[in-house]
C-alpha positions in Angstrom: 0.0 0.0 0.0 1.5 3.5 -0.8 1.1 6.7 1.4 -1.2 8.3 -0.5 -3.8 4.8 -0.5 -2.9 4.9 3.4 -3.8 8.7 3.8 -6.8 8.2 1.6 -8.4 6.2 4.4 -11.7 7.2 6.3 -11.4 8.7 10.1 -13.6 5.7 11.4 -11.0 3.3 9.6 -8.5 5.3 11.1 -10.0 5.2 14.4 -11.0 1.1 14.0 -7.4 0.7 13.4 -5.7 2.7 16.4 -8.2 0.9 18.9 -7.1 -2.4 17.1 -3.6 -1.4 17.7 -4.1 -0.1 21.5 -5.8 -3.5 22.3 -2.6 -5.5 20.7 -0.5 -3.5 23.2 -3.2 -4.4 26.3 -1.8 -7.9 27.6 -4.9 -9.1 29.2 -8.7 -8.3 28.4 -10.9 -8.9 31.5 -13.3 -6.4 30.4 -15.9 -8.8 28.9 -16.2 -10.3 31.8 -16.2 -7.9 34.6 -18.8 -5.8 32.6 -21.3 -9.1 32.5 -20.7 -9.6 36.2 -21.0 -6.3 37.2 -24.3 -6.2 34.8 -26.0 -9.3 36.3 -25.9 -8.2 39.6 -27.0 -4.9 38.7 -24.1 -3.1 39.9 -23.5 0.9 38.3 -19.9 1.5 37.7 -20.1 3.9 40.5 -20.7 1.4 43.0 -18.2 -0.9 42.0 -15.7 1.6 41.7 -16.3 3.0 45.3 -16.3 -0.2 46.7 -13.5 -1.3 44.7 -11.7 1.3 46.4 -10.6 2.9 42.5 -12.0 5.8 40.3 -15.5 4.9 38.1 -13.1 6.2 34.8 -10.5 3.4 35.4 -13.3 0.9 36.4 -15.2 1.9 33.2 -11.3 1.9 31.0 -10.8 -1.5 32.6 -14.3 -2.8 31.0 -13.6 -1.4 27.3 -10.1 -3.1 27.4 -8.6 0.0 27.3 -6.0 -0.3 29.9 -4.6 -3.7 32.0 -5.5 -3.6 35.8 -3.2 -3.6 38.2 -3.1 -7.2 40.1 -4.1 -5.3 43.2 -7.0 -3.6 41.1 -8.1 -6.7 39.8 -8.3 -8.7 43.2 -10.4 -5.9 44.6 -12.8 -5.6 41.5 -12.8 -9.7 41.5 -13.8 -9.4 45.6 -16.5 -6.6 44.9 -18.1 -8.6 41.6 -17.2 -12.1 43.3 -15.1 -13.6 40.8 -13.4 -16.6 40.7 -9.6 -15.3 39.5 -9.6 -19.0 37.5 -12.6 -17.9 35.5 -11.2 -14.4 35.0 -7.8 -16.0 33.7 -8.9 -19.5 32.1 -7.9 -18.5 29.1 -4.3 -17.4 29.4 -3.4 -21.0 31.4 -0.1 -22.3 29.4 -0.3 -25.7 28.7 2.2 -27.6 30.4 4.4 -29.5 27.9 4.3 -33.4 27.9 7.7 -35.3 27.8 7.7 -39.1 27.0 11.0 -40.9 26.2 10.4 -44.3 24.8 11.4 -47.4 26.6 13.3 -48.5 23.4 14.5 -44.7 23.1 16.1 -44.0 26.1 19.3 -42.2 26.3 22.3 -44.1 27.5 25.3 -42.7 29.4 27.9 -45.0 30.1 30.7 -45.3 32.9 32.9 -47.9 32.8 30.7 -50.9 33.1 28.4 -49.1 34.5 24.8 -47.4 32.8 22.7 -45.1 33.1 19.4 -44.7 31.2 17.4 -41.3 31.5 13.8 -41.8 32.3 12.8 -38.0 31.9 14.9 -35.1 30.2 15.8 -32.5 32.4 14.1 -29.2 32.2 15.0 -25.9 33.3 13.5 -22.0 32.9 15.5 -19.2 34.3 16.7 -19.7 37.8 14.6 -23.3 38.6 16.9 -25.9 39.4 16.8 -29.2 36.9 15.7 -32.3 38.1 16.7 -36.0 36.3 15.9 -39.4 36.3 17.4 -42.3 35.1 17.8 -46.7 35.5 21.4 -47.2 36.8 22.5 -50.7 36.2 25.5 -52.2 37.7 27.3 -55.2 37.0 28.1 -57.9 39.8 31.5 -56.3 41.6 31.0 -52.8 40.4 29.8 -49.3 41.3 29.4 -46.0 40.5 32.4 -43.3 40.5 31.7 -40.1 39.2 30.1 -39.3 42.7 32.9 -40.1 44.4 34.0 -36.6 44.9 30.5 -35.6 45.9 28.8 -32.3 44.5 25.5 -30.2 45.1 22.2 -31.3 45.7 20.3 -34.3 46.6 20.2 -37.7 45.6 17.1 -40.1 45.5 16.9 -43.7 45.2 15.4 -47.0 44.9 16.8 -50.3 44.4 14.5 -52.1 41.9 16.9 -55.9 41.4 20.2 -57.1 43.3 21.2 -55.8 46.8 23.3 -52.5 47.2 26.0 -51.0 49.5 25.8 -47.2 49.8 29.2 -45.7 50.7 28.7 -42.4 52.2 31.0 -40.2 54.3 32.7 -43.6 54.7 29.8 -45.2 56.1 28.5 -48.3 54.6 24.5 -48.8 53.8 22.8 -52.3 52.5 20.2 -51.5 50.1 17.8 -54.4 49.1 15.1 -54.9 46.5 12.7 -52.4 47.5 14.7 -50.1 49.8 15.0 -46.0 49.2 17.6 -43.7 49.9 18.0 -40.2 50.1 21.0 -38.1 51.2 22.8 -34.6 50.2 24.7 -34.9 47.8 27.6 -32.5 48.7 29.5 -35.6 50.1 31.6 -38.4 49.0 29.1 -41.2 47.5 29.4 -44.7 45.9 27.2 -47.0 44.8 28.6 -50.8 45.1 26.9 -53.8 43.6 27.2 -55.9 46.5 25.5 -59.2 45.0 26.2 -61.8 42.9 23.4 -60.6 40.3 23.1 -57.2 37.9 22.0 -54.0 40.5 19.2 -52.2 39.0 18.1 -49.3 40.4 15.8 -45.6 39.7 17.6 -42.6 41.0 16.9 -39.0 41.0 19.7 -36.2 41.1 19.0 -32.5 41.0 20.4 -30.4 39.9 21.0 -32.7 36.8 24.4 -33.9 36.5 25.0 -36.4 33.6 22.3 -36.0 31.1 22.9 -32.3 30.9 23.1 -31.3 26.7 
């Protein structure tokens, strides 16, 4: 389109347009819906306004979309209507993202003879620590080494097949089929297969350690 097709537009189209273009830069709308409320219980925006503790002009600029409340704002105007806050924001929920790793799919680290399979990816957003999961599996006479040296966080675990011996500060722990463990993580750990079969266990680290990308 060139200028002079752009200038050539009406006011209203004008005006249609820089109310479309205000309302883009208005994160959330609650309008609708405090404006119904507010009209089925036969409130005037005066009233809601004084009660509301606010002005009637940001109550009634609130209703046309035309500016975002403050949270503050909107609690009181949500008390004074009597609003649920879910029904006001049911529409901006995020869904929550769904991670499935195959059972023939799963990642495998390897240490020594020992494995580990990731049961979950790791996720992180900003400053929230990571989390992961995985099947270790150690061979009869073996165990674990990389925590040897200990580092931060927890540890969480169950022993699924075989019987285990948790080193820990020196300290020795037997771990049968069945048996959980937790412990901080900050100090000198090993996990020995202590049997005569293949240890299997779930364990949980966080933050995540090996399957970090």
């Amino acid at each position: 389109m060139t200028p002079s097709q752009r200038a050539e537009k009406s006011p209203e189209q004008n005006e249609i347009n820089a109310k479309e273009e205000k309302t883009k830069r208005i994160p959330y709308h609650f309008g609708e819906k405090l404006r119904h409320a507010r009209e089925h219980k036969g409130y005037t925006l005066k009233v809601v306004a004084m009660r509301a503790g606010v002005s009637e002009s940001l109550v009634s600029q609130i209703e046309r979309n035309h500016v975002s409340p403050a949270i503050d704002t909107l609690l009181a105007l949500a008390d004074v209507l009597d609003l649920n806050l879910e029904y006001l924001f049911e529409e901006y929920r995020k869904e929550k993202p769904v991670h499935i790793i195959r059972a023939d799919e799963r990642p495998v680290m390897a240490e020594e003879d020992t494995t580990y399979e990731e049961l979950a990816g790791h996720s992180s957003s900003g400053n929230e620590s990571t989390i992961e999961s995985y099947i270790v599996k150690i061979p009869a006479g073996s165990q674990t080494h990389r925590g040897s040296y200990g580092h931060l966080g927890r540890e969480i675990g169950i022993v699924l097949k075989g019987q285990a011996t948790l080193i820990y500060e020196g300290n020795e722990y037997i771990l049968n089929e069945g048996d959980s463990v937790s412990f901080a993580a900050n100090a000198s750990h090993t996990l020995e297969n202590c049997s005569d079969t293949d240890l299997e266990a779930i364990w949980f680290v966080t933050p995540a350690q090996r399957f970090i990308k």
